[in-house]
PDB file of the backbone (N, CA, C, O) and the ligand in Angstrom, with CONECT records:
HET     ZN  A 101       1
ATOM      1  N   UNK A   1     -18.313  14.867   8.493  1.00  0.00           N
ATOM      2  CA  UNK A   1     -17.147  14.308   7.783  1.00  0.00           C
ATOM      3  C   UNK A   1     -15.935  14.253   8.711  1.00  0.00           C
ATOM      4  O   UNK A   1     -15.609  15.210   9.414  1.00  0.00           O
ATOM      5  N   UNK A   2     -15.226  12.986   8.679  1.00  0.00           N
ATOM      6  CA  UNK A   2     -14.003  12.780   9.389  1.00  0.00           C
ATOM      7  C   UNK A   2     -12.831  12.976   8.445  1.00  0.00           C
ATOM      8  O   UNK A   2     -12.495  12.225   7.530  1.00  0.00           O
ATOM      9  N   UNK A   3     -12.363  13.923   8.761  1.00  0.00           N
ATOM     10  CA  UNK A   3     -11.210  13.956   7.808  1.00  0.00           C
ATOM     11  C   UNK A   3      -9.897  12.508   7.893  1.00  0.00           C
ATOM     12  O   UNK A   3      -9.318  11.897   6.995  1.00  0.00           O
ATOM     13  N   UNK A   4      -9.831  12.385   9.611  1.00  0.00           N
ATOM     14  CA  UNK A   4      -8.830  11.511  10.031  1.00  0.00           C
ATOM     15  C   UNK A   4      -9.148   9.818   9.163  1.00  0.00           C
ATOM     16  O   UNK A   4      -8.161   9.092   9.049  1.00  0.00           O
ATOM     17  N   UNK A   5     -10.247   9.401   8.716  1.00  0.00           N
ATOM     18  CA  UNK A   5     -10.342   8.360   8.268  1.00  0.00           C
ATOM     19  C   UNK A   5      -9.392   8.219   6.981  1.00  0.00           C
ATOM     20  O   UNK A   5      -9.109   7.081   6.607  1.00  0.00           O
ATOM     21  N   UNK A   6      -8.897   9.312   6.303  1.00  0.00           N
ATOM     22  CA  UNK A   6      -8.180   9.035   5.335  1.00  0.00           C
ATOM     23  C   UNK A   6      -6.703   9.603   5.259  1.00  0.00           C
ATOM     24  O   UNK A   6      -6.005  10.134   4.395  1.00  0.00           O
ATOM     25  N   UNK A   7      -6.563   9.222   6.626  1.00  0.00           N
ATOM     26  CA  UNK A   7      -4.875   9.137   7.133  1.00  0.00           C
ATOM     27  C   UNK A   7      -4.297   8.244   6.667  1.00  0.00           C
ATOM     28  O   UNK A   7      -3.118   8.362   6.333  1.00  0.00           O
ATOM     29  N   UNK A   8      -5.209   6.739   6.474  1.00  0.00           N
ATOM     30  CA  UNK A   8      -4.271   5.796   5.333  1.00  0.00           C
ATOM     31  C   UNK A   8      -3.643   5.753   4.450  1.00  0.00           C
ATOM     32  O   UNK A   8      -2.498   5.320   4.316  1.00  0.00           O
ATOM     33  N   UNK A   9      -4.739   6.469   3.318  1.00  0.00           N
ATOM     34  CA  UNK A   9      -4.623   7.021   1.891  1.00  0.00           C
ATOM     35  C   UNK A   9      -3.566   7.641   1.791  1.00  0.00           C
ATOM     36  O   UNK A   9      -3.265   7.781   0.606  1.00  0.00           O
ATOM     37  N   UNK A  10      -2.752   8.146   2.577  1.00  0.00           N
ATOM     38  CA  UNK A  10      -1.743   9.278   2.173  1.00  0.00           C
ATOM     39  C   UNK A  10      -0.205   9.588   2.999  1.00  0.00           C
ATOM     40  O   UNK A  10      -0.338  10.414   3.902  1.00  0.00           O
ATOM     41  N   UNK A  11       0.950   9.154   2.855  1.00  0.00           N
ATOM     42  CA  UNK A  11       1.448   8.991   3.458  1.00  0.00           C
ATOM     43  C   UNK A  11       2.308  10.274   3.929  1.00  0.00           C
ATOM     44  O   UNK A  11       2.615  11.097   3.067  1.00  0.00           O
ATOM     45  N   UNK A  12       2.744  10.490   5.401  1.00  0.00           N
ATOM     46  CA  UNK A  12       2.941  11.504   6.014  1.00  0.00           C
ATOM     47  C   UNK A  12       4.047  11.510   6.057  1.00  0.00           C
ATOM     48  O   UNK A  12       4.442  10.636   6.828  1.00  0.00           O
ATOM     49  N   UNK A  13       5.286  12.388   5.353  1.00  0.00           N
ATOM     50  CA  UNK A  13       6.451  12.401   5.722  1.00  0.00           C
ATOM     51  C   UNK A  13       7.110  13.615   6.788  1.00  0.00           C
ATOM     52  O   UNK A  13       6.857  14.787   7.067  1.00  0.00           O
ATOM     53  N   UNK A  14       8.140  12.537   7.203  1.00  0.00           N
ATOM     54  CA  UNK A  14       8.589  13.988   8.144  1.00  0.00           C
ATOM     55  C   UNK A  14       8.943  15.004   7.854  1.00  0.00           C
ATOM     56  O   UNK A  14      10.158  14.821   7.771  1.00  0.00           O
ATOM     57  N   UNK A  15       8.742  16.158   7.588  1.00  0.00           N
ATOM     58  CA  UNK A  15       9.296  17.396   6.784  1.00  0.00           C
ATOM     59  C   UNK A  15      10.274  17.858   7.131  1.00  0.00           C
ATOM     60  O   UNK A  15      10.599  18.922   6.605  1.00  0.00           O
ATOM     61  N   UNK A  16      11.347  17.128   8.386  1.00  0.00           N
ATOM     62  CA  UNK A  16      12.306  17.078   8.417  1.00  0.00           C
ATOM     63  C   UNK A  16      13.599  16.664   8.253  1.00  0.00           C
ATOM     64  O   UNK A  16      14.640  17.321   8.219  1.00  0.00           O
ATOM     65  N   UNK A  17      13.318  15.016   8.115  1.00  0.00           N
ATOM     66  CA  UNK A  17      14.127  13.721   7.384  1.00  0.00           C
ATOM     67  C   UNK A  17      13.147  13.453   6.659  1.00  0.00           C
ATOM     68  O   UNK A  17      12.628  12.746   7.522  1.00  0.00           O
ATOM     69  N   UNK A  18      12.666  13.415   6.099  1.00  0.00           N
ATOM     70  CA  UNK A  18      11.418  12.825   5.305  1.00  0.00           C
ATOM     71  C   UNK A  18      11.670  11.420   6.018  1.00  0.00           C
ATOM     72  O   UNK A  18      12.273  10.595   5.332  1.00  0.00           O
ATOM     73  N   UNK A  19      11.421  11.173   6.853  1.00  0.00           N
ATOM     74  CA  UNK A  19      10.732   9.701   7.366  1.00  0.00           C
ATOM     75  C   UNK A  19       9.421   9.145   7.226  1.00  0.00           C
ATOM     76  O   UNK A  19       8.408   9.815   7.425  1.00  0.00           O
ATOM     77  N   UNK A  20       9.407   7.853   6.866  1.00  0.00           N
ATOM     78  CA  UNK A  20       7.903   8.168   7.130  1.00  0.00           C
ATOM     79  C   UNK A  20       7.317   7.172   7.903  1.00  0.00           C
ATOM     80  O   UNK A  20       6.339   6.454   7.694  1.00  0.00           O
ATOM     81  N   UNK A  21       8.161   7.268   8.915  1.00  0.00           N
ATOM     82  CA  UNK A  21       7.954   5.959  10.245  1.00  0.00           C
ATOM     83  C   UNK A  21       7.537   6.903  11.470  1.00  0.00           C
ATOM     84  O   UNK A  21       8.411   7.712  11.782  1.00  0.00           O
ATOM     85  N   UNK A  22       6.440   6.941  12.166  1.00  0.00           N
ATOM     86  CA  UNK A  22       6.211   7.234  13.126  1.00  0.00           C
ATOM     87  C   UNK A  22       5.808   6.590  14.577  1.00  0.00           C
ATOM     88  O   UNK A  22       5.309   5.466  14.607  1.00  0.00           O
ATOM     89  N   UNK A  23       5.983   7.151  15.486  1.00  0.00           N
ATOM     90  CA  UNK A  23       5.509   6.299  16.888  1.00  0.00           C
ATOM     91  C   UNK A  23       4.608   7.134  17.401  1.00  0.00           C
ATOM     92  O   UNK A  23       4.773   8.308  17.069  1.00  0.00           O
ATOM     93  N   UNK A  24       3.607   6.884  18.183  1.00  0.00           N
ATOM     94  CA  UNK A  24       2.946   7.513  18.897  1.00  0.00           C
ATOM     95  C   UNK A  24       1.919   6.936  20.016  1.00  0.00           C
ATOM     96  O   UNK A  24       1.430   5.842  19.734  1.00  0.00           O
ATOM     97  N   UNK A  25       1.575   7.450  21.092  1.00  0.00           N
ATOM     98  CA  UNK A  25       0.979   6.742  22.039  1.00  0.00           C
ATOM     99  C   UNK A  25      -0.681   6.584  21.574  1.00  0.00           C
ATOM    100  O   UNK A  25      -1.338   7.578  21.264  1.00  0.00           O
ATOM    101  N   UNK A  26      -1.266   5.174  21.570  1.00  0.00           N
ATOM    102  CA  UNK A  26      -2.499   4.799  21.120  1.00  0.00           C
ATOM    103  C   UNK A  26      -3.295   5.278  22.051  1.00  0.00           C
ATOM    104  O   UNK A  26      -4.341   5.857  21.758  1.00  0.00           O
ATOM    105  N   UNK A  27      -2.879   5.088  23.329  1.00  0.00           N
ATOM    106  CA  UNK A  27      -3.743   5.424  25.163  1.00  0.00           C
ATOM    107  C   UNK A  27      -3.998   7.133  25.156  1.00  0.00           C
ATOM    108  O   UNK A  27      -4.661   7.570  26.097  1.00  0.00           O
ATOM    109  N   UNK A  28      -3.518   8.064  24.176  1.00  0.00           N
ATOM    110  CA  UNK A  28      -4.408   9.524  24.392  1.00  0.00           C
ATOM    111  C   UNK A  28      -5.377   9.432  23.601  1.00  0.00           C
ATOM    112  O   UNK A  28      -5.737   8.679  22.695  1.00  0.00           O
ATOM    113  N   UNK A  29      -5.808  10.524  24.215  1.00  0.00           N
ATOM    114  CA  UNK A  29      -7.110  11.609  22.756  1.00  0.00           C
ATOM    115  C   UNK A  29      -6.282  11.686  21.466  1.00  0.00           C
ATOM    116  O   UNK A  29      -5.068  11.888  21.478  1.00  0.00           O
ATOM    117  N   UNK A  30      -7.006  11.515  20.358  1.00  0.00           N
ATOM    118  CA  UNK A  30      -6.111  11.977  18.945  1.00  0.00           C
ATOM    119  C   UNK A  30      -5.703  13.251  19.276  1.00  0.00           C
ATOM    120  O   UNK A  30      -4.491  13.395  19.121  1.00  0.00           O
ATOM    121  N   UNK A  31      -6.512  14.609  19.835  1.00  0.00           N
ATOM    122  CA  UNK A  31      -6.597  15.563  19.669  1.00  0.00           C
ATOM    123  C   UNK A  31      -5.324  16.237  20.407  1.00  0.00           C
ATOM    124  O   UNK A  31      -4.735  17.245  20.017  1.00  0.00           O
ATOM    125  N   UNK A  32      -4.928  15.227  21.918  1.00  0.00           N
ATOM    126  CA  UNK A  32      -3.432  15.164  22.461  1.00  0.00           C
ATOM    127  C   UNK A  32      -2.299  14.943  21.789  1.00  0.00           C
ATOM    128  O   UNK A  32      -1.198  15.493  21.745  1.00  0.00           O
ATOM    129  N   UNK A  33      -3.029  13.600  21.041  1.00  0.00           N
ATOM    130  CA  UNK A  33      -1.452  12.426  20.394  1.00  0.00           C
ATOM    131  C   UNK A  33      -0.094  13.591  20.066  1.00  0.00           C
ATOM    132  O   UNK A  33      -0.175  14.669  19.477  1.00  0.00           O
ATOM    133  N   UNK A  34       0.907  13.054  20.563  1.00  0.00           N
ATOM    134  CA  UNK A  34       1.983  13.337  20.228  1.00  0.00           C
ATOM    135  C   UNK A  34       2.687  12.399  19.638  1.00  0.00           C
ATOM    136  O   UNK A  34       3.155  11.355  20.092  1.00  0.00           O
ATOM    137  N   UNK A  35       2.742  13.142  17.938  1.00  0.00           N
ATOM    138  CA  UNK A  35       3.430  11.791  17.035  1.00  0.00           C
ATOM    139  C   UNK A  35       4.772  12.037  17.190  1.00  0.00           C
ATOM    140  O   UNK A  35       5.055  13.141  17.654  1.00  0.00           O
ATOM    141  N   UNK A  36       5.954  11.055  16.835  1.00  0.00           N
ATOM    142  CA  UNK A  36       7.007  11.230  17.077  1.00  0.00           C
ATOM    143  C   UNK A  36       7.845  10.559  15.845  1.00  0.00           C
ATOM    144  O   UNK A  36       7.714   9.413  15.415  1.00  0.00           O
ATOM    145  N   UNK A  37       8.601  11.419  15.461  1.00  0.00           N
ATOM    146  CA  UNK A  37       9.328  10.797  13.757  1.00  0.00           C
ATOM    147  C   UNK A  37      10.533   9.930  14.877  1.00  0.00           C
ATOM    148  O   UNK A  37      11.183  10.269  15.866  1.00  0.00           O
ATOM    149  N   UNK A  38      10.398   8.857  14.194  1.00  0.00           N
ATOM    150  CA  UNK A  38      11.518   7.678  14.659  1.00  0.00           C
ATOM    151  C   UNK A  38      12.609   8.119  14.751  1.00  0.00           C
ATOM    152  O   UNK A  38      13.293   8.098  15.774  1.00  0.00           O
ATOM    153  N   UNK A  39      13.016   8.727  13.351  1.00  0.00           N
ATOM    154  CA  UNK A  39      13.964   9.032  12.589  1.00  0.00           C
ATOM    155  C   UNK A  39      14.925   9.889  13.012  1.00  0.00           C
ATOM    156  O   UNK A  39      16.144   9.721  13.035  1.00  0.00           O
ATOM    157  N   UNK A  40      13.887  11.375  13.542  1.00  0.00           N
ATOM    158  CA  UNK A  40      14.843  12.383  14.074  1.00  0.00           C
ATOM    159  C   UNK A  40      14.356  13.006  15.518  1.00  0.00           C
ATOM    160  O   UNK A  40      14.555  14.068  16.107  1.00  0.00           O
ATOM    161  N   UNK A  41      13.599  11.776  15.792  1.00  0.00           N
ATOM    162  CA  UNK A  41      12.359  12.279  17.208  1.00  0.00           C
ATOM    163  C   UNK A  41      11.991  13.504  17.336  1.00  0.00           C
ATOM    164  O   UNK A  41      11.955  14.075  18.426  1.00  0.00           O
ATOM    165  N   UNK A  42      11.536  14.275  15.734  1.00  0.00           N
ATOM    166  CA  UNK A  42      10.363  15.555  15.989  1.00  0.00           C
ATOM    167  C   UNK A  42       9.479  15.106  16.606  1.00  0.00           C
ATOM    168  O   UNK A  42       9.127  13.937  16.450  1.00  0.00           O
ATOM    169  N   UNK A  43       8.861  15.983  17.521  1.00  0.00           N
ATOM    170  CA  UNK A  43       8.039  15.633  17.605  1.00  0.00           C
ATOM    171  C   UNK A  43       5.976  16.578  17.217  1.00  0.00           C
ATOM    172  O   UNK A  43       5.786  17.772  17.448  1.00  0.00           O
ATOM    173  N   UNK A  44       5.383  16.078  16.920  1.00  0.00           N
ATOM    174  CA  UNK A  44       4.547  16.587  16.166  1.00  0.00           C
ATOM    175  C   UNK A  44       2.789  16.557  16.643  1.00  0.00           C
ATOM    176  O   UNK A  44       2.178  15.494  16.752  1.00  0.00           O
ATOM    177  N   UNK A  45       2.381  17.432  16.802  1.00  0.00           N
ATOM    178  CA  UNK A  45       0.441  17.108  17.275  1.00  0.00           C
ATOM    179  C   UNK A  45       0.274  16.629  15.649  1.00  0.00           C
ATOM    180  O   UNK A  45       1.037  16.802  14.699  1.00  0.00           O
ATOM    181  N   UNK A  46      -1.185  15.883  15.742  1.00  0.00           N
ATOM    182  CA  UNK A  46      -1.858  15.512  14.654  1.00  0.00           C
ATOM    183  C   UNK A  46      -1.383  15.940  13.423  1.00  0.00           C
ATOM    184  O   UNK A  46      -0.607  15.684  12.502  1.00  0.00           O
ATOM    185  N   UNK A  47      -2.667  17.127  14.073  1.00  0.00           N
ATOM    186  CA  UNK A  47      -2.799  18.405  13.302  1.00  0.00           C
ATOM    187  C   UNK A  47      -1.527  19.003  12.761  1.00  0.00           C
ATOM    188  O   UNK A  47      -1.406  19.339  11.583  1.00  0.00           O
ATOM    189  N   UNK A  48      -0.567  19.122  13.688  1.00  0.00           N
ATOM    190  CA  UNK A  48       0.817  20.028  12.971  1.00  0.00           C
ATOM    191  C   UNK A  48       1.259  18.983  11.681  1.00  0.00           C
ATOM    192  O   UNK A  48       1.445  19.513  10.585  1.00  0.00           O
ATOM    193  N   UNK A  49       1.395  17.761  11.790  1.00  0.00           N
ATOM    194  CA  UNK A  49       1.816  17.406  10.751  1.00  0.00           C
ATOM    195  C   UNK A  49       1.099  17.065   9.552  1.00  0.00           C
ATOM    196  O   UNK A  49       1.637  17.073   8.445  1.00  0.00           O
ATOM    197  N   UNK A  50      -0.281  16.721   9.782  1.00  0.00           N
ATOM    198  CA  UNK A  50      -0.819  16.748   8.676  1.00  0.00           C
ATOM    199  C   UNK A  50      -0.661  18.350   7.992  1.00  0.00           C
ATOM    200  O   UNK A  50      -0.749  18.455   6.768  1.00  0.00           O
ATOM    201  N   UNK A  51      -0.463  19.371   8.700  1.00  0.00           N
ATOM    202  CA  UNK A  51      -0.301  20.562   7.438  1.00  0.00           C
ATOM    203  C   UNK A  51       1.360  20.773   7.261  1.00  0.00           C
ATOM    204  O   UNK A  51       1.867  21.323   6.283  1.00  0.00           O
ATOM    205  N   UNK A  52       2.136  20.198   8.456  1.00  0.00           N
ATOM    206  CA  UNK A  52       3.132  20.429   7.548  1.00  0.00           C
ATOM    207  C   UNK A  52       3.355  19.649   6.334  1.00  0.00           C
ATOM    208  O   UNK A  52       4.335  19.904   5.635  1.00  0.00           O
ATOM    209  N   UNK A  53       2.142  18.273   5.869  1.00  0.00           N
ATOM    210  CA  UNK A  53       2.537  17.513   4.918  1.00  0.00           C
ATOM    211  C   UNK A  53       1.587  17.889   3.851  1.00  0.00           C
ATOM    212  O   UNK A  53       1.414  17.103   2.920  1.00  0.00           O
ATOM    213  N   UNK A  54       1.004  18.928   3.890  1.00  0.00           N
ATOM    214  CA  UNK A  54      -0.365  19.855   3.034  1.00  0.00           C
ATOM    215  C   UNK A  54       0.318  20.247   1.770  1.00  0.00           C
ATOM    216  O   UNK A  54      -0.114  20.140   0.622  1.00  0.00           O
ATOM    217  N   UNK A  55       1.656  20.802   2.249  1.00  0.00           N
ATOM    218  CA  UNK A  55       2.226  21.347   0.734  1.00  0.00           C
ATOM    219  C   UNK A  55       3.043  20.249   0.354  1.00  0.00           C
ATOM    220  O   UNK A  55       3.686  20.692  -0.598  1.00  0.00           O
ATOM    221  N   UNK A  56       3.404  19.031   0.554  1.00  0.00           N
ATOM    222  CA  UNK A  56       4.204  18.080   0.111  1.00  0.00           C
ATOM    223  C   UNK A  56       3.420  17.515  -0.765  1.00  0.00           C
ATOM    224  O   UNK A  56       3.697  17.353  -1.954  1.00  0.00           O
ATOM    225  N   UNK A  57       2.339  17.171  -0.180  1.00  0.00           N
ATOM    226  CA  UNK A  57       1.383  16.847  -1.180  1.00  0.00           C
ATOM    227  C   UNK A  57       0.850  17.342  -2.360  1.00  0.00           C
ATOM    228  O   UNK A  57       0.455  16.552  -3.217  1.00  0.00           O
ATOM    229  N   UNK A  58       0.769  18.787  -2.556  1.00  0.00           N
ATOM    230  CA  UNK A  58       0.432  19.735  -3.236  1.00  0.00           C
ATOM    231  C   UNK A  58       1.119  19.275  -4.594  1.00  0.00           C
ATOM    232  O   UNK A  58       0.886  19.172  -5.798  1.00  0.00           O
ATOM    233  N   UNK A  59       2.368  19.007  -3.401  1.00  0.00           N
ATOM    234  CA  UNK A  59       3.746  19.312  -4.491  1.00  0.00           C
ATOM    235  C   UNK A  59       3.507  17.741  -5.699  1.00  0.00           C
ATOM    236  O   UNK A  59       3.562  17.634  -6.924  1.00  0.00           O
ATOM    237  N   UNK A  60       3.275  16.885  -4.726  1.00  0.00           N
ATOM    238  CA  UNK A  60       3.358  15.457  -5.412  1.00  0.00           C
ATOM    239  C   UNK A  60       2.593  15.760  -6.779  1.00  0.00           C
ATOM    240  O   UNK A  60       3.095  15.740  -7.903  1.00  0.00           O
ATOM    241  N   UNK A  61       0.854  16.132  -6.337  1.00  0.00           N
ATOM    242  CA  UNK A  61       0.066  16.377  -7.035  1.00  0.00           C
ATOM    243  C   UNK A  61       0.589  17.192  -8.276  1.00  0.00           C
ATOM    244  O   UNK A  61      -0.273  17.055  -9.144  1.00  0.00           O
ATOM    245  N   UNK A  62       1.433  17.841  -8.667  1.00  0.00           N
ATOM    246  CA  UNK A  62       1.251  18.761  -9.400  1.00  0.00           C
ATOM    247  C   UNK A  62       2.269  17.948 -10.190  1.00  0.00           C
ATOM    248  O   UNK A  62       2.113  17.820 -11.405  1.00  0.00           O
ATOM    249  N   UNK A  63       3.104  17.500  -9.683  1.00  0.00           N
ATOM    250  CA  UNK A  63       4.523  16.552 -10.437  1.00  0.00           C
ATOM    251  C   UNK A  63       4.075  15.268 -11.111  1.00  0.00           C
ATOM    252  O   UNK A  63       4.621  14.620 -12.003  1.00  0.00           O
ATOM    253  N   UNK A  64       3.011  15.081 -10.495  1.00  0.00           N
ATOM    254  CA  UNK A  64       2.475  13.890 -11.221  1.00  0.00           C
ATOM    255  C   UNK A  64       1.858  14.370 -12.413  1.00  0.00           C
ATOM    256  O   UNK A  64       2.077  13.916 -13.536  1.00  0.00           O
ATOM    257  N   UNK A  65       0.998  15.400 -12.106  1.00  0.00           N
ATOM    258  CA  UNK A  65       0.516  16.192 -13.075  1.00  0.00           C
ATOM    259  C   UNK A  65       1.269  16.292 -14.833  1.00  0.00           C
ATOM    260  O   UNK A  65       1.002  15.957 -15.987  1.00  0.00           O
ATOM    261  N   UNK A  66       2.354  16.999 -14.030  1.00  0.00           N
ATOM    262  CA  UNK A  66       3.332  17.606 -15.531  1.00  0.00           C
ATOM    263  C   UNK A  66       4.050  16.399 -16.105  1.00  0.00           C
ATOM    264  O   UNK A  66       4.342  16.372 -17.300  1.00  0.00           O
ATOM    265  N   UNK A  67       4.362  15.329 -15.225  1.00  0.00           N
ATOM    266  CA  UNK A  67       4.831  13.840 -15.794  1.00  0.00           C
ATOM    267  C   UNK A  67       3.474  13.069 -16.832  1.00  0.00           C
ATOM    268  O   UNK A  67       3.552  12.672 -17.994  1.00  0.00           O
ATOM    269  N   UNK A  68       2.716  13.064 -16.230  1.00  0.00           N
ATOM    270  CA  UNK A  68       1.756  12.947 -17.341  1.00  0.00           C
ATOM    271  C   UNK A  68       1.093  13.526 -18.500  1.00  0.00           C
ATOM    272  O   UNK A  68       0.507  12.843 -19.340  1.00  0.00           O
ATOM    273  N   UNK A  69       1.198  14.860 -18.537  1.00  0.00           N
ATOM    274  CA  UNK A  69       1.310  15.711 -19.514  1.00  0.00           C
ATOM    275  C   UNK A  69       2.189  15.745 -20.430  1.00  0.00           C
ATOM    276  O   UNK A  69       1.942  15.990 -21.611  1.00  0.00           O
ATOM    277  N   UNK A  70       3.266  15.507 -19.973  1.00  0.00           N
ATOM    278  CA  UNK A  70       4.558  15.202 -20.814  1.00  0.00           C
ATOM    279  C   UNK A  70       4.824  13.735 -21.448  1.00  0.00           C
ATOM    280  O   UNK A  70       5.677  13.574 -22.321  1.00  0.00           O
ATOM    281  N   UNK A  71       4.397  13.167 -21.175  1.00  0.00           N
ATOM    282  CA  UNK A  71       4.052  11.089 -21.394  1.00  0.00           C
ATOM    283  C   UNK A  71       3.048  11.394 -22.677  1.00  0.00           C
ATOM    284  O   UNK A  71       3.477  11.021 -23.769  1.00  0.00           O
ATOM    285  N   UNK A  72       1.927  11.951 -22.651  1.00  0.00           N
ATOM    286  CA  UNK A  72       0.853  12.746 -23.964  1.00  0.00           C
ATOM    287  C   UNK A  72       1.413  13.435 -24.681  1.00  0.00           C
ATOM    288  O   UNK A  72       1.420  13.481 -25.911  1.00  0.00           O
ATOM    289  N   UNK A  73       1.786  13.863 -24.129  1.00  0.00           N
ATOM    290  CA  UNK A  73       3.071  15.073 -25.521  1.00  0.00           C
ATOM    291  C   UNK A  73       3.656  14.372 -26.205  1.00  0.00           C
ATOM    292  O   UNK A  73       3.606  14.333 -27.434  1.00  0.00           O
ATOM    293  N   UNK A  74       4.717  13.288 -25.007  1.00  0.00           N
ATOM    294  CA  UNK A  74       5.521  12.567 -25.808  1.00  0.00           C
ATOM    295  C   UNK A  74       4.637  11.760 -26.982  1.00  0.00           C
ATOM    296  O   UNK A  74       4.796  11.916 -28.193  1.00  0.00           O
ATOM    297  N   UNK A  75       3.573  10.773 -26.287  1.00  0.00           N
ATOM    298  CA  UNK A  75       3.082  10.015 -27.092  1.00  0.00           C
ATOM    299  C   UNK A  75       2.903  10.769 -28.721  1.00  0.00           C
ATOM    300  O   UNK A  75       3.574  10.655 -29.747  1.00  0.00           O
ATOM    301  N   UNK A  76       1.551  11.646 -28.354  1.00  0.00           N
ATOM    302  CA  UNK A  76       1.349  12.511 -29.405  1.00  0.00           C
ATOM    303  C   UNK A  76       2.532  12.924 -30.662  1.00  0.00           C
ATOM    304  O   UNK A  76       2.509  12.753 -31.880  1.00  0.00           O
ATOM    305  N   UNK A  77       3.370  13.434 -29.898  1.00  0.00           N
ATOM    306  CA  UNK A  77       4.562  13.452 -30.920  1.00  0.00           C
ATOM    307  C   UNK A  77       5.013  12.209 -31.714  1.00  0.00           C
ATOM    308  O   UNK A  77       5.318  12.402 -32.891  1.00  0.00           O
ATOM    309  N   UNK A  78       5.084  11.098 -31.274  1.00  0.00           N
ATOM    310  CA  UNK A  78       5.746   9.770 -31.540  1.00  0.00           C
ATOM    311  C   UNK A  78       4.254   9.511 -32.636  1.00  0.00           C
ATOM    312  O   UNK A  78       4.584   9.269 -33.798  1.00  0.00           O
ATOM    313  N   UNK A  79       3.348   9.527 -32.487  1.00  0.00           N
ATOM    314  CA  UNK A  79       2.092   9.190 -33.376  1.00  0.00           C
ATOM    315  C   UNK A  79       2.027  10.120 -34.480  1.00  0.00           C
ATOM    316  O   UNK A  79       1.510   9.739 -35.530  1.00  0.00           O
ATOM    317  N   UNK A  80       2.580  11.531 -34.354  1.00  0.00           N
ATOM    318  CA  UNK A  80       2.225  12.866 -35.521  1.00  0.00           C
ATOM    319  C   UNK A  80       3.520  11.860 -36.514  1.00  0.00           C
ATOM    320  O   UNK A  80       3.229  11.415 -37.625  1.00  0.00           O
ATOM    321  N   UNK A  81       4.928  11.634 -35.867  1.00  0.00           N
ATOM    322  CA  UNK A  81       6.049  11.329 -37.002  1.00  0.00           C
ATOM    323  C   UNK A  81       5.847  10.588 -37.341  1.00  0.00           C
ATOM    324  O   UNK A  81       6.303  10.453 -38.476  1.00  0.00           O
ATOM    325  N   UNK A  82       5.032   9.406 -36.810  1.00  0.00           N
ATOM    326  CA  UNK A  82       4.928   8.117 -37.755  1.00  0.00           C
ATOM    327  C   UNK A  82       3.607   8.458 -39.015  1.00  0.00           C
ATOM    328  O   UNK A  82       3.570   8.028 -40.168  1.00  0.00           O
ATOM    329  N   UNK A  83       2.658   9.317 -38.353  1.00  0.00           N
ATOM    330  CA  UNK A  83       1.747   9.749 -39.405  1.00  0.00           C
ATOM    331  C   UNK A  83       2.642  10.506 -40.433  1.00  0.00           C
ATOM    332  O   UNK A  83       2.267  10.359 -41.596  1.00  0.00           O
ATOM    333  N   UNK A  84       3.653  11.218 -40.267  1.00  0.00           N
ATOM    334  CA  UNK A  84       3.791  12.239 -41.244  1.00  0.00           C
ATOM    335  C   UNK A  84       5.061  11.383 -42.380  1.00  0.00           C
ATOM    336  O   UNK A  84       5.166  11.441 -43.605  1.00  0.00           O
ATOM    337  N   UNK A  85       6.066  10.462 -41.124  1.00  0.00           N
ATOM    338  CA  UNK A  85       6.822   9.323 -42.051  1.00  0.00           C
ATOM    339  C   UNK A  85       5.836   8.651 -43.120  1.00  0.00           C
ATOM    340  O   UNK A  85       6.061   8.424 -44.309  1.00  0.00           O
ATOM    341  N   UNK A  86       5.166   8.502 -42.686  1.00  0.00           N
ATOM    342  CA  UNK A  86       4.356   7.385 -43.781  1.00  0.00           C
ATOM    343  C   UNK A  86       3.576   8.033 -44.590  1.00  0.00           C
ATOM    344  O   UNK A  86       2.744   7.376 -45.216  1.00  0.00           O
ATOM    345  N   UNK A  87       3.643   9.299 -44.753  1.00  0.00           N
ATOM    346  CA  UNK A  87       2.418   9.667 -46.062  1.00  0.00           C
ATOM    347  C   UNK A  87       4.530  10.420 -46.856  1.00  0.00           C
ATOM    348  O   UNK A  87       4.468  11.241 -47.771  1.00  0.00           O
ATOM    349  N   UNK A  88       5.454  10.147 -46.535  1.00  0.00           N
ATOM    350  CA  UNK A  88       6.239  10.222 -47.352  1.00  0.00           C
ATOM    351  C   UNK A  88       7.031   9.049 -48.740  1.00  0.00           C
ATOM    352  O   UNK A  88       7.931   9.160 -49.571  1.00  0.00           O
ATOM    353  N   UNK A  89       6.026   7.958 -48.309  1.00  0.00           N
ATOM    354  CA  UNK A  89       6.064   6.670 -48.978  1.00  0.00           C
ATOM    355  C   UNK A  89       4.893   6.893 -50.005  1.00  0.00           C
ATOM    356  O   UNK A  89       4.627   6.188 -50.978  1.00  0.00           O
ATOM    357  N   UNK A  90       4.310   7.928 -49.611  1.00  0.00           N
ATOM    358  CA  UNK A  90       3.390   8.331 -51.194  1.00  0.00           C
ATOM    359  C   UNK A  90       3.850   8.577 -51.797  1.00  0.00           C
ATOM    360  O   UNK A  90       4.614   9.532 -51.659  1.00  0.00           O
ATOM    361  N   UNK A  91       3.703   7.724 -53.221  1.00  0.00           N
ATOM    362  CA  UNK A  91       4.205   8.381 -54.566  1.00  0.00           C
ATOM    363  C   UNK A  91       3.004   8.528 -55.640  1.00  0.00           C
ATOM    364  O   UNK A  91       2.158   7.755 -56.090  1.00  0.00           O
ATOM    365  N   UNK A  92       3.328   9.864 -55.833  1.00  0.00           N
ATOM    366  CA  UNK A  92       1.997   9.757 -57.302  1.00  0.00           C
ATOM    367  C   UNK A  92       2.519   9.280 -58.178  1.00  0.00           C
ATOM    368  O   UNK A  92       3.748   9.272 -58.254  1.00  0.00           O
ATOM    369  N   UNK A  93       1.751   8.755 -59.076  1.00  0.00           N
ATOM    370  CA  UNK A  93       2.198   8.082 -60.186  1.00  0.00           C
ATOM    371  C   UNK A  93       1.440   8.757 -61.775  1.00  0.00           C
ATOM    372  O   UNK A  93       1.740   8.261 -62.861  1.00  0.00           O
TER     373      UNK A  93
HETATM  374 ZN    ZN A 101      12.185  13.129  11.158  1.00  0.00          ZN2+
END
C-alpha cells in the first residue's frame, strides 16, 4: 500500500499560515523533497507535513461529524412539532 497516492484526496495546510499553496522540487526523491509553504516559506519533508496535517484533519473529521448530528437533531425536532402541532387539531366529538 502507497499511502502517497492519496495526497490528492486531502488537502495539506500549512500549520503555520494555513496556506495551502506549496512549491517543491519535482527533480528529488519524495523521500528528500523539501516542500515549501509559498506563503511563509516553512519549510517541510513529506513526511513532516503530512503529520503535522494528521490532527487538522482529525479535527475536520470530527466537526463535520457534530454538524451533522446537529442538522438530525435539528431535523428530528422540526418533524416531532409538526407531529405533535397537528394531533392538536384533534377534536373529539
Ligand atoms: Zn505557511
Amino acid at each position: 500500500m502507497k499511502p502517497e497516492k492519496y495526497d490528492r484526496n486531502v488537502t495539506l495546510l500549512c500549520p503555520t499560515c494555513g496556506c495551502t499553496e506549496f512549491s517543491y522540487d519535482e527533480g528529488l526523491d519524495e523521500a528528500m523533497q523539501v516542500i515549501t509553504c509559498t506563503s511563509c516559506d516553512r519549510e517541510f519533508s513529506r513526511d513532516e507535513l503530512i503529520r503535522e496535517n494528521t490532527e487538522n484533519i482529525e479535527e475536520n473529521v470530527s466537526e463535520i461529524k457534530e454538524e451533522i448530528t446537529r442538522d438530525i437533531t435539528d431535523e428530528l425536532r422540526k418533524t416531532l412539532k409538526k407531529a405533535f402541532s397537528g394531533s392538536k387539531n384533534i377534536r373529539f366529538k
